[in-house]
Backbone as a ProteinNet text record, in pm:
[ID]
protein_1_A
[PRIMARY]
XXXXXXXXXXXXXXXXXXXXXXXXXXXXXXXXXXXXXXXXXXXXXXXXXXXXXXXXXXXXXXXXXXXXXXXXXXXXXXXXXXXXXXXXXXXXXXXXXXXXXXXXXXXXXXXXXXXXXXXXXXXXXXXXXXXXXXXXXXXXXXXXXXXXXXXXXXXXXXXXXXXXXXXXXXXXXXXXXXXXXXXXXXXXXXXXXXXXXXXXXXXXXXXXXXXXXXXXXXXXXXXXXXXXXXXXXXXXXXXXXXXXXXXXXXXXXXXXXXXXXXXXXXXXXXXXXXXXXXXXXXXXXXXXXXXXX
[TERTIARY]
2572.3	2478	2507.4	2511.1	2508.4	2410	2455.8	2326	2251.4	2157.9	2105.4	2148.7	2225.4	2206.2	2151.3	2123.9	2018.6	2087.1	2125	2075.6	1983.8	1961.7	1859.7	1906.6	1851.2	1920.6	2089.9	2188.8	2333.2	2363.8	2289.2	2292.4	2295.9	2341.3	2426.6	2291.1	2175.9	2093.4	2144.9	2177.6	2224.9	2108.3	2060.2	2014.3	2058.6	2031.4	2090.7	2054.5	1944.9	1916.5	1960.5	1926.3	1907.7	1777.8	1759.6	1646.8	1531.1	1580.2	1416.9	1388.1	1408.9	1389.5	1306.1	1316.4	1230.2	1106.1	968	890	821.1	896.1	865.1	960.9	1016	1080.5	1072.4	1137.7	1142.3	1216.6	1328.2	1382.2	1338	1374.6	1356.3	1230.3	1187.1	1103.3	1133.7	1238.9	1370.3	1348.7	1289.5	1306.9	1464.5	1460.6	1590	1632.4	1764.1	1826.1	1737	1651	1603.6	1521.6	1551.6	1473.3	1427.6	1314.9	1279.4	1261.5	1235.9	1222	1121.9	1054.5	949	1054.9	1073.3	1151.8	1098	1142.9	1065.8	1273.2	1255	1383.5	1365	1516.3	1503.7	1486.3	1502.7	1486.5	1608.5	1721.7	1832.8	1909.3	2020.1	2094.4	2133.3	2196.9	2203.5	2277.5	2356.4	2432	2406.1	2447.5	2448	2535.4	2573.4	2708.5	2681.3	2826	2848.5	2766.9	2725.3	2650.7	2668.3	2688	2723.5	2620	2501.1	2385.2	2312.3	2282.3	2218.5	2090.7	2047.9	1957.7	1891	1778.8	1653.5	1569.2	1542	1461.6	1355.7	1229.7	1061.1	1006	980.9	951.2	774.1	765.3	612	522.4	583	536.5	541.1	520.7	497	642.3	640.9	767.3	883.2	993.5	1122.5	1243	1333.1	1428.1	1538.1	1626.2	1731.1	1837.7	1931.1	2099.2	2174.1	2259	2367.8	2510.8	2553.5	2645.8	2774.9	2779.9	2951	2975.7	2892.9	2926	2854	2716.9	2706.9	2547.7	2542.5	2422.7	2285.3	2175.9	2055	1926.5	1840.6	1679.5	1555	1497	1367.3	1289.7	1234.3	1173.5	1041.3	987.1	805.5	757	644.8	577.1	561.5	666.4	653.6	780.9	882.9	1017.2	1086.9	1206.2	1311.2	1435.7	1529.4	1626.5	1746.1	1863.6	1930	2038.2	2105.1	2222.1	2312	2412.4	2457.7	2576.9	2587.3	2590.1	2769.9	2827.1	2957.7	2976	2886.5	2923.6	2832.4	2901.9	2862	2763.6	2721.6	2604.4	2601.1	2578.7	2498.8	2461	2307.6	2195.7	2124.6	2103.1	2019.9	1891.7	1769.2	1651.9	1583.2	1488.1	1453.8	1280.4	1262.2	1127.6	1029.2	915.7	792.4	733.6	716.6	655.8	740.9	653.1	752.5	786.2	934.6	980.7	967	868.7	850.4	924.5	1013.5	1071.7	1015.5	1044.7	1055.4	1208.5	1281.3	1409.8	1406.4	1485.7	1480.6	1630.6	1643.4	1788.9	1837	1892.1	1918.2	2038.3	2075.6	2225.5	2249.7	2364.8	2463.3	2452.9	2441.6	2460.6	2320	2248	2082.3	2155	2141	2210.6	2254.3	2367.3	2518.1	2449.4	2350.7	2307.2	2183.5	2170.6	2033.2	2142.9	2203.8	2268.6	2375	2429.2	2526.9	2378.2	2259.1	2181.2	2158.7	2189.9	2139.6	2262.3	2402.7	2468.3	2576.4	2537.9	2654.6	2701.5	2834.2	2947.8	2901.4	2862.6	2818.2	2931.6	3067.2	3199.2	3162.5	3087.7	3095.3	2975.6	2851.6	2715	2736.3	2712.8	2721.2	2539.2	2493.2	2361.9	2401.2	2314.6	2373.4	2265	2380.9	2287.7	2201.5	2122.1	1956	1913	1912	1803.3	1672.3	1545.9	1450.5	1398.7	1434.7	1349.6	1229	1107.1	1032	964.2	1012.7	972.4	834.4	767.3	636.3	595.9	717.9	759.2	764.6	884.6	938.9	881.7	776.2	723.3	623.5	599.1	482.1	489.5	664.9	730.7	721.2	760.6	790.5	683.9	559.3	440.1	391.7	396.1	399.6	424.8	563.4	663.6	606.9	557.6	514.9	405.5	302.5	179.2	212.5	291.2	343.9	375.3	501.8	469	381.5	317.2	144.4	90.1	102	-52.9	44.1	125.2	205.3	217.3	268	284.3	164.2	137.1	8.5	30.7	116.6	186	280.6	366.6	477.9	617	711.2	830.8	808.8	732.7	768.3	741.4	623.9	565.6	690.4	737.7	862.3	1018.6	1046.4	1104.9	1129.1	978.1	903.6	923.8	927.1	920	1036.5	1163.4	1299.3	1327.9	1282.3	1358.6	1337.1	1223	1137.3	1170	1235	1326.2	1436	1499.1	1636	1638.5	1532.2	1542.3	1530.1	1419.1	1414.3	1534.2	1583.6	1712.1	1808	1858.2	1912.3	1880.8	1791.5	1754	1732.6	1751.5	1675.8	1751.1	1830.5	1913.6	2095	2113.4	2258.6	2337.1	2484.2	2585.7	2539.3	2481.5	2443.1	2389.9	2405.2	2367.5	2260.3	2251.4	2209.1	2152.8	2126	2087.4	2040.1	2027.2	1981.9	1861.8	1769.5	1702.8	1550.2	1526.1	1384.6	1354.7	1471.3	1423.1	1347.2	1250.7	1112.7	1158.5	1120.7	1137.8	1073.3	1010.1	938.3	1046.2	962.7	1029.2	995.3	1099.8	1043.8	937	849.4	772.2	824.7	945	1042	1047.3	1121.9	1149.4	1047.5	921.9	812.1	744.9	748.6	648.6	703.7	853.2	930.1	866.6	866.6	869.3	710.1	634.5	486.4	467.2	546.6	510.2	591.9	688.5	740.6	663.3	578	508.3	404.7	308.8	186.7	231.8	361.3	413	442.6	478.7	476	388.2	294.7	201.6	176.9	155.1	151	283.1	377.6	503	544.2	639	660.9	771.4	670.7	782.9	854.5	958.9	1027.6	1091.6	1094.1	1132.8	1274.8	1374.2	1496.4	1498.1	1416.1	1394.4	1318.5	1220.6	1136.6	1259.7	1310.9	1374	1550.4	1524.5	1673.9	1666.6	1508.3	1470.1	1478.2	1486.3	1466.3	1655.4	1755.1	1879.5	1847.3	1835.2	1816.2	1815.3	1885	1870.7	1703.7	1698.4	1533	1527	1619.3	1530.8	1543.2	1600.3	1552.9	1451.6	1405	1286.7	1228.7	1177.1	1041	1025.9	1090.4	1040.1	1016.5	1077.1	1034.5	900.9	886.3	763.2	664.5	636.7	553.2	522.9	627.1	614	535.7	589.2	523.1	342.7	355.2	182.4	73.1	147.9	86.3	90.5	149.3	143.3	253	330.3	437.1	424.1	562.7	542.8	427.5	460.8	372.3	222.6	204.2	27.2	-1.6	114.1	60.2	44.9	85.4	106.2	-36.6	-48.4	-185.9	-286.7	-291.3	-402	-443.4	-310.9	-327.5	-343.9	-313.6	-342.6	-502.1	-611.4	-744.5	-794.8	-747.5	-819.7	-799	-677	-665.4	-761.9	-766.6	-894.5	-1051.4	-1071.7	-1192	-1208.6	-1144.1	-1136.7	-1133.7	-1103	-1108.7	-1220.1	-1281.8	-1385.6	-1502.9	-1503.4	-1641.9	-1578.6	-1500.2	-1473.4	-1416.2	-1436.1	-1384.9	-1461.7	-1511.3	-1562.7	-1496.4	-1315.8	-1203.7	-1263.8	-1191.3	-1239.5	-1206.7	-1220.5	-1112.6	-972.2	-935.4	-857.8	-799.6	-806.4	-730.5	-726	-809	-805.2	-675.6	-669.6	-573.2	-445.9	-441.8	-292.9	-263.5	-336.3	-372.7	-233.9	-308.6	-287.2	-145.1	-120.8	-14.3	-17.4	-140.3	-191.4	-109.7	-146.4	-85.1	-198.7	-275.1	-425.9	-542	-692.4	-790.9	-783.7	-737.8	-746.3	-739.2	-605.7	-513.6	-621.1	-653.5	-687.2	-825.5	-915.4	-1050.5	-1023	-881.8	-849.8	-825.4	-736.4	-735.5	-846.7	-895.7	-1010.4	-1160.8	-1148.2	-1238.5	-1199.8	-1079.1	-1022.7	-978.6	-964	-1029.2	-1159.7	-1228.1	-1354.9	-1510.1	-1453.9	-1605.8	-1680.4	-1637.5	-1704.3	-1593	-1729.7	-1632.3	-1608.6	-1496.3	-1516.5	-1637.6	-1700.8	-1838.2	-1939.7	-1939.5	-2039.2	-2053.3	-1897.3	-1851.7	-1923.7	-1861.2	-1927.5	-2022.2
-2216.2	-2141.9	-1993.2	-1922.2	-1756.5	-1681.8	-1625.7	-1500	-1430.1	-1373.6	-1267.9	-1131.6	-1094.6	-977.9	-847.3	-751.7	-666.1	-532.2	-434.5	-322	-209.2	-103.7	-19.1	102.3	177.8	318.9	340	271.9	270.4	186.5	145	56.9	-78.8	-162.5	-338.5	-360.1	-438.2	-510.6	-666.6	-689.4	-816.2	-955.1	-1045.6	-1083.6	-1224.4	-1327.6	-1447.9	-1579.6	-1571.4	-1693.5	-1670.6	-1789.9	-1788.1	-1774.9	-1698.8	-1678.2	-1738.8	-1886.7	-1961.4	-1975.7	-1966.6	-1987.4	-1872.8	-1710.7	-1634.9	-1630.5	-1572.3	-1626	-1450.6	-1352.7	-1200.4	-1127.1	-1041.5	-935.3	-835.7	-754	-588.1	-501	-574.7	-573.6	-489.4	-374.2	-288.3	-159.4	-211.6	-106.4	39.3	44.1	158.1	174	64	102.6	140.1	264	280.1	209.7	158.6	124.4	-30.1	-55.9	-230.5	-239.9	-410.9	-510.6	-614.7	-641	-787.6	-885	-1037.4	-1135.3	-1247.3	-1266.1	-1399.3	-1560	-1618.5	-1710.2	-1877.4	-1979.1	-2118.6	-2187.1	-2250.6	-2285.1	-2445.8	-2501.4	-2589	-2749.1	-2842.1	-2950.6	-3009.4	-2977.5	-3033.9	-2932.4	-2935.4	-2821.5	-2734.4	-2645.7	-2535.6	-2461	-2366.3	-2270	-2129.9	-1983.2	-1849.9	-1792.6	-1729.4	-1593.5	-1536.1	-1545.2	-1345.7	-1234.3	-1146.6	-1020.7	-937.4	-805.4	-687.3	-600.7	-696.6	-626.9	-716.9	-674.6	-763.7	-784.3	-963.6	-1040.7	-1094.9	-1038.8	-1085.3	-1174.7	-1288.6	-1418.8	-1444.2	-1383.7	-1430.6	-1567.2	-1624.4	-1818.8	-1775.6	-1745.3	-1772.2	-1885.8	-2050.4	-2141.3	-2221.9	-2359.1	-2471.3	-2448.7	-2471.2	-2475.8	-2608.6	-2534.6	-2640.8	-2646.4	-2755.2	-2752.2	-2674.6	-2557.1	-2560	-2541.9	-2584.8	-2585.5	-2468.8	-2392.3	-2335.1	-2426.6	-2459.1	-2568.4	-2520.4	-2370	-2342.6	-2305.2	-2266.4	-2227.5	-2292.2	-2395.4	-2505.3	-2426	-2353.5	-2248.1	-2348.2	-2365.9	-2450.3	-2410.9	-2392.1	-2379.6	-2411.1	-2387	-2443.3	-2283.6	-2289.2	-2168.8	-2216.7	-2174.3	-2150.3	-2070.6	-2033.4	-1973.7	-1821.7	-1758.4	-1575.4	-1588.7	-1670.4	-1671.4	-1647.9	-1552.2	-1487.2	-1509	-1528.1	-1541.6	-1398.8	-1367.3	-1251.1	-1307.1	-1235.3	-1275.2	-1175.8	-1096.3	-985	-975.7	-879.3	-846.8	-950.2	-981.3	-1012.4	-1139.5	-1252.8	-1383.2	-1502	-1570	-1675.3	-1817.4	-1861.5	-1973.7	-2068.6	-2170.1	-2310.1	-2351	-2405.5	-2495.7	-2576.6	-2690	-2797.4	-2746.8	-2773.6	-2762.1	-2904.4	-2924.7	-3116	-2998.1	-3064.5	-3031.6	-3094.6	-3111.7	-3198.8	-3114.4	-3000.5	-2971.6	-2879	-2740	-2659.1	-2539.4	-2474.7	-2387.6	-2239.9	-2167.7	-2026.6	-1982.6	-1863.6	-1743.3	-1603.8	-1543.5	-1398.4	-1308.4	-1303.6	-1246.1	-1068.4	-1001.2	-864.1	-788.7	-733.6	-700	-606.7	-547	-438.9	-341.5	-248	-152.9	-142.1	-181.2	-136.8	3.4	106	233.2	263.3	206.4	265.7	273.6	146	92.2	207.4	228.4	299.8	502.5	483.2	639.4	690.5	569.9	555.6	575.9	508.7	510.6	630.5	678.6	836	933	945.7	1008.7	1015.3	947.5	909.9	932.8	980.4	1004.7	860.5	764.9	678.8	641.8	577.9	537.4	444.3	447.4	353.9	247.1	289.4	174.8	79.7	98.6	23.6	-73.9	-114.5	-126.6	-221.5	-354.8	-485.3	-537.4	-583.4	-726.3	-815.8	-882.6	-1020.5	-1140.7	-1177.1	-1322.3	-1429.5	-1463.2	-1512.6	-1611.5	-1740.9	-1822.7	-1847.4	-1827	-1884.8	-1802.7	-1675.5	-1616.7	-1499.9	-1485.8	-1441.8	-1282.3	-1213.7	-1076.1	-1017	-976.7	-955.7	-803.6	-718.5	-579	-610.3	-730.2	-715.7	-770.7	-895.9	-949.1	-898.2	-786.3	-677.2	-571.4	-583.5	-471.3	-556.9	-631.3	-751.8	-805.3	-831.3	-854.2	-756	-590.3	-485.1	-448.2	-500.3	-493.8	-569.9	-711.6	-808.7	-762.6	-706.2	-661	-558.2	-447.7	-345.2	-360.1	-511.7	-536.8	-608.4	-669	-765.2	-658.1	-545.1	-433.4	-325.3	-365.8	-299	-139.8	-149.3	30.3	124.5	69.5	136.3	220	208.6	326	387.2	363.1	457.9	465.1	545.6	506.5	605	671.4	675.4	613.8	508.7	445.3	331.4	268.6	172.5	240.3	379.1	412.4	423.5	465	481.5	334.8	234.9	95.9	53.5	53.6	64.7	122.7	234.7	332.8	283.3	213.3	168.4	70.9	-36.1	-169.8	-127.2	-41	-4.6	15	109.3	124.8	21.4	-42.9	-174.8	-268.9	-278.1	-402.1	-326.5	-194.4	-169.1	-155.9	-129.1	-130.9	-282.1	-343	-501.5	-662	-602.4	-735	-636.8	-576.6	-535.7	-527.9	-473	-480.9	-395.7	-244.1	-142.8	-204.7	-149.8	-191.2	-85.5	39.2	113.7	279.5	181	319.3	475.8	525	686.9	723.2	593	609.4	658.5	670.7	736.1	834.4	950.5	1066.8	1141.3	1171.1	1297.6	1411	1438.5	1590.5	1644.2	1756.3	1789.7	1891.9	1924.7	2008	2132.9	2230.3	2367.4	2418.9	2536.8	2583.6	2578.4	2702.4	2733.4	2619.8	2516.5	2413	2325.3	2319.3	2222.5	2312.1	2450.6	2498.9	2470.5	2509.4	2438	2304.1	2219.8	2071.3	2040.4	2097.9	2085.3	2123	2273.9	2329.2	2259.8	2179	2127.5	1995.9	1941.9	1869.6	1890.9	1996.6	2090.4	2099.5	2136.5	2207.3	2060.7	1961.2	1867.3	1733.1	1773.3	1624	1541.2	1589.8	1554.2	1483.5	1459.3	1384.7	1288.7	1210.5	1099.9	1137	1165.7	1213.7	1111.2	1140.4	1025.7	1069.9	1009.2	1060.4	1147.3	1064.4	1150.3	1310.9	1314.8	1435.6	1558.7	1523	1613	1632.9	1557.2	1545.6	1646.9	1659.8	1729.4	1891.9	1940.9	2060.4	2145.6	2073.2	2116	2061.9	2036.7	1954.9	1901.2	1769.8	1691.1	1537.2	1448.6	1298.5	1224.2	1153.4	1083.5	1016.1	941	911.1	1035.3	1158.8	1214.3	1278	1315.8	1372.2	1303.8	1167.6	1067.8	1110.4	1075.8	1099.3	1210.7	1317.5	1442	1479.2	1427.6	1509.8	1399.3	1265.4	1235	1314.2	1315.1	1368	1468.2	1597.1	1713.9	1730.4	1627.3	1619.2	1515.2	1414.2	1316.7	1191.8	1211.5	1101	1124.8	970.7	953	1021.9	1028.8	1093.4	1026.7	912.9	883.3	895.1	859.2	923.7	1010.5	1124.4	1261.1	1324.1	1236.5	1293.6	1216.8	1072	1044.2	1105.4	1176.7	1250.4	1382.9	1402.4	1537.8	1520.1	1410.8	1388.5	1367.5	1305.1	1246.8	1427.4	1542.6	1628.8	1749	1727.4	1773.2	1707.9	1575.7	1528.1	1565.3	1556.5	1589.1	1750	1860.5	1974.1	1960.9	1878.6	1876.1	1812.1	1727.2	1660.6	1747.5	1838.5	1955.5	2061.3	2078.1	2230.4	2197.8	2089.9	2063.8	1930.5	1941	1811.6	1716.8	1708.2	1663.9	1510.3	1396.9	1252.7	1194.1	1106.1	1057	1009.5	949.8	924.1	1078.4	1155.4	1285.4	1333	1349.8	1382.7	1274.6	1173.8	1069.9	1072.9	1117.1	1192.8	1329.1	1420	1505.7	1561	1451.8	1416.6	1347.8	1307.4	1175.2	1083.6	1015	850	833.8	689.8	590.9	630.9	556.4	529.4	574.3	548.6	549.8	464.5	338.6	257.3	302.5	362.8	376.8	489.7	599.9	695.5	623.9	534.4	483	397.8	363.8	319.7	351.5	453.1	521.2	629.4	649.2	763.1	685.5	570.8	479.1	462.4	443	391.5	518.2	634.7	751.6	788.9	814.1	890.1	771.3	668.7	560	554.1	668.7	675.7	657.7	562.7	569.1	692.2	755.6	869.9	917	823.3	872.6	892	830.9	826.2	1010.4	1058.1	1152.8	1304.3	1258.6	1376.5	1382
204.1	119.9	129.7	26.1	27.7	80.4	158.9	185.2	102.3	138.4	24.6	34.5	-62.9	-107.9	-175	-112.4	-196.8	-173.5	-311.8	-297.5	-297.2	-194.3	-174.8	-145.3	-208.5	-138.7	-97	-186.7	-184.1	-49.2	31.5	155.6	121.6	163.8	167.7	243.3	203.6	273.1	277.2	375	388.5	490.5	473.5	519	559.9	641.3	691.7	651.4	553.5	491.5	340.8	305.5	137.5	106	-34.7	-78.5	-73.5	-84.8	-117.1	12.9	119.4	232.6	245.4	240.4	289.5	207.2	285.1	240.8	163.2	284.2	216.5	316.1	293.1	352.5	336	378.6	383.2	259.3	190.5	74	-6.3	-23.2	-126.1	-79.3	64.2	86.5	129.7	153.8	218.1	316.8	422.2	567.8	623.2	736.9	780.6	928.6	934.6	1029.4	1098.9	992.5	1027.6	921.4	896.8	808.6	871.9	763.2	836.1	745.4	795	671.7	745.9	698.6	757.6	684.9	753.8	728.7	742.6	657.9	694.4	687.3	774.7	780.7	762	664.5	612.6	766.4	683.8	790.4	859	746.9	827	887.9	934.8	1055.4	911.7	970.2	868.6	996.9	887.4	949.1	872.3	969.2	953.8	925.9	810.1	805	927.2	960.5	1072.8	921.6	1000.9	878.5	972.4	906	984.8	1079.7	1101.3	1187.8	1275.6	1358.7	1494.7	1435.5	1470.5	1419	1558.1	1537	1682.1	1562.8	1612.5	1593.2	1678.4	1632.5	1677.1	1612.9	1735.8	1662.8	1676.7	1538.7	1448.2	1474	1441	1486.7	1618.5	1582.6	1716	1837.3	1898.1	2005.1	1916.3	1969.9	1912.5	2003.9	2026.8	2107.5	1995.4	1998.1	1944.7	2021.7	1928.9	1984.2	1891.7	1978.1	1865.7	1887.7	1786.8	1791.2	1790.2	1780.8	1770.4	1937.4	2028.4	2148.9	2226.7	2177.5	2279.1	2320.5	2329.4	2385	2329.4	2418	2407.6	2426.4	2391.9	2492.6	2392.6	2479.2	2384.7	2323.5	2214	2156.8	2149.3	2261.9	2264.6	2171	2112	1995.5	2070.1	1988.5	2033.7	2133.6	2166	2200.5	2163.9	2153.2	2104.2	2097.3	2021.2	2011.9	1952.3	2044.2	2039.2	1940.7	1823.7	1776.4	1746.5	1837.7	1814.3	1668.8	1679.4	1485	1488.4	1371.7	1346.5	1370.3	1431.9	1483.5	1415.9	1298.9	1224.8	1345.5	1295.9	1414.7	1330.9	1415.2	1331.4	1420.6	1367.5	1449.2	1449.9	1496.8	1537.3	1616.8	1543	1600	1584.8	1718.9	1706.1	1731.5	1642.4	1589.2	1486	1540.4	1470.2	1305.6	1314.3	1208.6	1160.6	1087.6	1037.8	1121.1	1078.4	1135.1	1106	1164.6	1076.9	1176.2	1111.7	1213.4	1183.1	1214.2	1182.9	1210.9	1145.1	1169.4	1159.8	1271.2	1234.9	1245.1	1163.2	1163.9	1186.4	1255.2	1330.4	1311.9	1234.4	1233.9	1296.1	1433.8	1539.4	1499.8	1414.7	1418.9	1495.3	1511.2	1568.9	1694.6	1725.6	1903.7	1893.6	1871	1933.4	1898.7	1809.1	1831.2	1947.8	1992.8	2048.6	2210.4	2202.1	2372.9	2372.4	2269.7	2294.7	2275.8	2253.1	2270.3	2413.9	2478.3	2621.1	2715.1	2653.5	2734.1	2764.9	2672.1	2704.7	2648.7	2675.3	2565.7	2429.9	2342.7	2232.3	2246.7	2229.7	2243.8	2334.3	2452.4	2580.2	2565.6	2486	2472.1	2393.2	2436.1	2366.9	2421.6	2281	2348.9	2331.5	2423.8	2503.5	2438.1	2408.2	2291	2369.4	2318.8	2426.7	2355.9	2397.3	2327.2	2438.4	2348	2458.8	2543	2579.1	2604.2	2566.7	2695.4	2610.8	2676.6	2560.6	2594	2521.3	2581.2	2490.7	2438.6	2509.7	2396.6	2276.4	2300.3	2142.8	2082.7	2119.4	2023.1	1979.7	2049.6	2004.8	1860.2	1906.8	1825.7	1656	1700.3	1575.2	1499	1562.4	1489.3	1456.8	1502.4	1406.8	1328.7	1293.8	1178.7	1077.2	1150.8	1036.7	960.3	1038.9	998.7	919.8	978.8	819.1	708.8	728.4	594.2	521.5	578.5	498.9	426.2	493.6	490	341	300.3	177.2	245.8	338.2	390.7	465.2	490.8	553.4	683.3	768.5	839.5	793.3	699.5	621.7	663.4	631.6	683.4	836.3	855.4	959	1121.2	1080.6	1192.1	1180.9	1108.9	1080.6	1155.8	1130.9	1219.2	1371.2	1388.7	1537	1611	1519.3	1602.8	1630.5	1508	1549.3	1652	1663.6	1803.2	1875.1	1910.5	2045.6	2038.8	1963.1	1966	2002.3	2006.3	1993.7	2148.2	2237.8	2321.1	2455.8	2390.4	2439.6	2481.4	2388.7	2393.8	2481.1	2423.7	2560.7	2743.4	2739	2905.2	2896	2840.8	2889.9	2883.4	2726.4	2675.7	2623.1	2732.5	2659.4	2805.8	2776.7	2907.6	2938.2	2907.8	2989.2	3161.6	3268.1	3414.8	3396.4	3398.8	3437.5	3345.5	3249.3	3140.4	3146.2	3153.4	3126.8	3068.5	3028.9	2910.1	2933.1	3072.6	3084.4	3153.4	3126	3193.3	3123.5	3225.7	3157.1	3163.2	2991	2976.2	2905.8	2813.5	2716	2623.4	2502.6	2403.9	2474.8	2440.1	2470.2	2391.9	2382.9	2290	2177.1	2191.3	2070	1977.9	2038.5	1985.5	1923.4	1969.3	1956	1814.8	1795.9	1720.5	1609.7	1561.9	1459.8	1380.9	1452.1	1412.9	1392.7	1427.6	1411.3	1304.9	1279	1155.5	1028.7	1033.5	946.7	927.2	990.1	974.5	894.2	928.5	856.3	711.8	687	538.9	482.6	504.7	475.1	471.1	513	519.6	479.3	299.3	173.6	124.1	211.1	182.6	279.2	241	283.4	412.6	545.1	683.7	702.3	721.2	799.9	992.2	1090.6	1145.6	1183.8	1090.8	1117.2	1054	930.9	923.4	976.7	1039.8	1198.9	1311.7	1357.8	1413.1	1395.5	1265.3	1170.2	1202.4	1181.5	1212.1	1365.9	1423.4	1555.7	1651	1483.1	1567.4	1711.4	1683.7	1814.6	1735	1812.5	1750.4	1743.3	1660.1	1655.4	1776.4	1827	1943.1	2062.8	2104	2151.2	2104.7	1994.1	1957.3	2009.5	1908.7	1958.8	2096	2206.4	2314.1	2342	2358.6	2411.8	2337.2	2169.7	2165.8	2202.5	2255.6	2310.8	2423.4	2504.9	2637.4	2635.2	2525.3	2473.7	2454.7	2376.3	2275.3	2312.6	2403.6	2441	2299.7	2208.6	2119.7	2032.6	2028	1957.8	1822.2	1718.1	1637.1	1515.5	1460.2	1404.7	1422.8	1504.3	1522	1542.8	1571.8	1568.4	1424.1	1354.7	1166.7	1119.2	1135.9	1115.6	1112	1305.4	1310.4	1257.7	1235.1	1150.7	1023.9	934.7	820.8	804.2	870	905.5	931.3	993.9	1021.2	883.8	880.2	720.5	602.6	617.2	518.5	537.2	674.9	738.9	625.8	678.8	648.6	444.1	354.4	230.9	167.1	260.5	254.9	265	361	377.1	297.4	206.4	165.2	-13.8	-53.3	-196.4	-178.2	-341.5	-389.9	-508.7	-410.2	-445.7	-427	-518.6	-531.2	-389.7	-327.7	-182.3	-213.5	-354.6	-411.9	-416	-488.8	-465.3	-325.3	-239.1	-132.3	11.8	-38.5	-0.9	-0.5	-177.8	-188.3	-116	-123	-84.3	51.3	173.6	276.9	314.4	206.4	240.3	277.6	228.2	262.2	119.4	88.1	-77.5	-190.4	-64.5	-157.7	-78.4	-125.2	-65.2	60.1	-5.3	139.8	298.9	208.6	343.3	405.4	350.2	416	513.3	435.9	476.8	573.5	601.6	750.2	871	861.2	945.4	1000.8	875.6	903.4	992.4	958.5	1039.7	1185.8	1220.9	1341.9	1426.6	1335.7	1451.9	1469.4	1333.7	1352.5	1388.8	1368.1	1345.5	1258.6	1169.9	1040.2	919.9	841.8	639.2	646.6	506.4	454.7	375.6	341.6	240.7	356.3	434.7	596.9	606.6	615.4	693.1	580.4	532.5	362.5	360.5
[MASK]
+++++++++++++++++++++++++++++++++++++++++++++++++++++++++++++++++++++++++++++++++++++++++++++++++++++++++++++++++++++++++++++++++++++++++++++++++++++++++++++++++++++++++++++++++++++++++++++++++++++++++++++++++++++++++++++++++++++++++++++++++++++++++++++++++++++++++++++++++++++++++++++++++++++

C-alpha cells in the first residue's frame, strides 16, 4: 500500500499508513519539525515504508501482543505503551489482538534530534534512537496526548505550544531512548537581562500574531531549544505560557479600557476566536470574560 503524501509549506509530509486508515492528523496544519496521525490499523499483518522521519507509536486502545517480523523484535503493547521506530527502516507486523487497534503515531524530523543535541554540545552524527517495543514512558505519553488534544481542540494553543512540545519530545528521547550515555542536556542557566529584554519585547510587538518559537528565539540568535529553556529558567514559565499570559493581561487591559466586541478583542490578542480567548481567560482568571467586564 502507498503512503500518504501531503504537501505543506514546500515540506514532504510523509506519513506511514494509507489514508483510510487515519482517522485525523496533523496534515496541513503547518506544525514544524513533527506530525501526528490517530491511526486504526487494519486486521491482517501489514507492513511500513522506511520514511525519512522517526515514528513514536502511542497504543490508544486494549493491550496487544505485536511482532516486528523483519528483525524478529516482540512485546506486548499495554494501553499508553510505546513503540520507537527510528527514521529510514521499512517494518512489518503481526499484532494478535481481540478488538480494535487505535494508535497514535508521531513523526519526528531527525533535523530536530540532531539540532536539539549540537545545541547541547554534541555530535548530532553520533545520536541514534534506539527502537523499543513495549515500553512505557509516561513523559511521552503525556507529550503525545497533548498533541492529540491540540489537535481535537482545532488549535487552541497555536504553533507555538506544538513547538514547545516537540522540543520537550526531542529532549526527552534523547536523555532516555538514544546512544547518547551521557547528555549535556540539563545544565542551569538563565538569559542575561540584555538578552531577555529583546525577546520579551518582540513578543509584546507581536502578540497579535502567530509566535512561533523559532522566531523568539531568532531575535536574541540562540537555537529554540536553547531559548525554551533558558527563558524558563529566566521567567519561571516556558515560552508558550508566557505569551498566553500575556495575551489574557493584554485582554484584561482592552476589556476595562474599550468597548471593543470579545470577538475583536480575541483577535486583538492573538487568540483565533472568542473561544479560544474564553478559555484560557477562564483557566487563569476563574472568571468568563463577560464575568470580568
Amino acid at each position: 500500500m502507498e503512503p500518504l503524501s501531503v504537501k505543506d509549506d514546500s515540506l514532504e509530509r510523509i506519513f506511514d499508513v494509507p489514508p483510510e486508515h487515519i482517522i485525523q492528523s496533523s496534515s496541513g496544519k503547518g506544525w514544524n519539525a513533527l506530525d501526528i496521525a490517530e491511526v486504526i490499523h487494519p486486521h491482517d499483518d501489514f507492513s511500513l515504508p522506511a520514511i525519512p522521519r522517526h515514528v513514536l507509536v502511542v497504543n490508544l486502545g486494549s493491550p496487544s501482543e505485536v511482532r516486528e517480523q523483519h528483525v524478529g523484535r516482540q512485546g506486548l503493547l499495554k494501553t499508553g505503551n510505546l513503540v520507537i521506530m527510528p527514521a529510514g527502516a521499512p517494518t512489518s507486523w503481526h499484532l494478535e489482538r481481540e478488538e480494535e487497534v487505535r494508535h497514535l503515531h508521531l513523526y519526528l524530523s531527525p533535523t530536530l534530534i540532531q539540532n536539539i543535541a549540537a545545541s547541547a554540545d554534541v555530535n548530532p552524527d553520533r545520536v541514534e534512537l534506539i527502537d523499543t517495543i513495549g515500553v512505557f514512558d509516561p513523559q511521552i505519553e503525556s507529550i503525545a496526548l497533548s498533541l492529540l488534544a491540540e489537535l481535537r481542540s482545532d488549535g487552541l494553543g497555536g504553533k507555538l505550544y506544538v513547538e514547545s512540545l516537540a522540543t520537550m519530545l526531542g529532549i526527552h528521547l534523547l536523555r532516555h531512548h538514544s546512544s547518547l550515555q551521557s547528555p549535556s542536556l540539563a545544565t542551569s542557566a538563565h538569559l542575561a537581562r540584555t538578552t531577555l529584554r529583546p525577546a520579551i519585547n518582540y513578543i509584546e510587538e507581536h502578540l497579535a500574531e502567530e509566535l512561533s518559537l523559532s522566531d523568539i528565539a531568532a531575535v536574541v540568535h540562540l537555537s529554540p531549544y536553547h531559548f525554551a529553556r533558558l527563558f524558563k529558567e529566566s521567567t519561571g514559565l516556558p515560552p508558550h505560557r508566557y505569551v498566553i499570559q500575556r495575551r489574557i493581561e493584554r485582554a484584561k487591559l482592552l476589556m476595562t479600557t474599550t468597548n471593543w466586541s470579545f470577538t475583536t478583542i480575541a483577535h486583538a490578542v492573538g487568540f483565533s476566536n472568542e473561544s479560544h480567548l474564553a478559555l484560557h481567560f477562564k483557566r487563569l482568571t476563574g472568571l468568563a470574560p463577560r464575568a470580568y467586564r
